[in-house]
N, C-alpha and C positions, 0 to 999 in steps of 0.2 A: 494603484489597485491591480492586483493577478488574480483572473480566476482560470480555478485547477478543475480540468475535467475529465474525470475518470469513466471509464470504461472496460468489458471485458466480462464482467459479471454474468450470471446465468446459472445453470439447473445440471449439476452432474452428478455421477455416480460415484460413493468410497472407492478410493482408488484411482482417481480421476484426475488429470489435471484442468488448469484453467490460468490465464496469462491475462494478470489488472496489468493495464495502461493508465498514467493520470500526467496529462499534458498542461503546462501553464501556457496562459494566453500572452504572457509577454516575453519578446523576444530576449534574448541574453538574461532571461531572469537565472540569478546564481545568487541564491539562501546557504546557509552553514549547510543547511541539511534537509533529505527529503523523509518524509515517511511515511509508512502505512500503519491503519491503527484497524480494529473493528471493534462493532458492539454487538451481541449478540441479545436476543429478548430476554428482558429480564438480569441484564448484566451490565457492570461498568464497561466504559470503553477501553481496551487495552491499546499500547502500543506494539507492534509483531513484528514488525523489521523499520532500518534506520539505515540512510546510506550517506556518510557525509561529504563536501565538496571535492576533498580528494580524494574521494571512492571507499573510504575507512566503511563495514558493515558492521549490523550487530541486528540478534535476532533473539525473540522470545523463546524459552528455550521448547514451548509446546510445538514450534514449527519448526527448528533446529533442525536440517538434516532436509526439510520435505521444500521450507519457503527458499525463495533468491530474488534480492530484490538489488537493480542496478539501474542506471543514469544512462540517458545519452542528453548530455548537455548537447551539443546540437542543434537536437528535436528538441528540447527544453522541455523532456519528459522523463518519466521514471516508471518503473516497471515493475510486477510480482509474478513471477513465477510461481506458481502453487502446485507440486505434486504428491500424491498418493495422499489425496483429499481423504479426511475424515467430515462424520457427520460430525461432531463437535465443532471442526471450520464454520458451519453455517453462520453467517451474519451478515453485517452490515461494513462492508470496508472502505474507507475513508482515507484518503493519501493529505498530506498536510505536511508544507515547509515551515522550517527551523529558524527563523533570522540568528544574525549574530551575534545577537542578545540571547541566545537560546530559547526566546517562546517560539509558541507554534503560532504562526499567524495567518497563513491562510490555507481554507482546507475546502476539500471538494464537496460537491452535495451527496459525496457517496454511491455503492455499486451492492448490489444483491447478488450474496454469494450463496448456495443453497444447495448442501452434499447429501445424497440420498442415500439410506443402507443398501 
């Protein structure tokens, strides 16, 4: 069992940045792939960026350009970047690895992201 705990989340202004952290608790863990997803009230959860074992990215195209989301195997952690926050960002974001099988299998209890106009 890995549990992923994310952090970083908080209360900023359009325009704004903000940097998710989501660390797994076991050491040398290495999934296909890490990623971030969010839900926002009243909305399905999307997927918003994907980093895979050999650093391969890919990104929703609404964050395109603003998200960066990258690995330090290592730290057996993964990271978002967020800048030039819009208030549509607001949600709930969620980092969750990929096994090799390609499901998601384990995911954080989630981070409160929250962009003011």
């Amino acid at each position: 069992q890995v549990q992923l705990v994310e952090s970083g989340g908080g209360l900023v202004q359009a325009g704004g940045s903000l940097r998710l952290s989501c660390a797994a608790s076991r050491s040398g863990f290495r999934p296909y792939a890490m990623a971030w997803h969010r839900q926002a009230p009243g909305k399905q959860r999307e997927l918003v960026a994907h980093i895979t074992d050999n650093g391969s990215t890919s990104y929703a195209d609404s964050v395109k350009g603003r998200f960066t989301i990258s690995r330090d195997n290592a730290r057996n952690t993964v990271y978002l970047q967020m800048n030039s926050l819009k208030p549509e960002d607001t949600a709930v974001y969620y980092c969750a690895s990929q096994g090799w099988d390609l499901r998601f299998q384990y995911w954080g209890q989630g981070t409160q992201v929250t962009v003011s106009s």
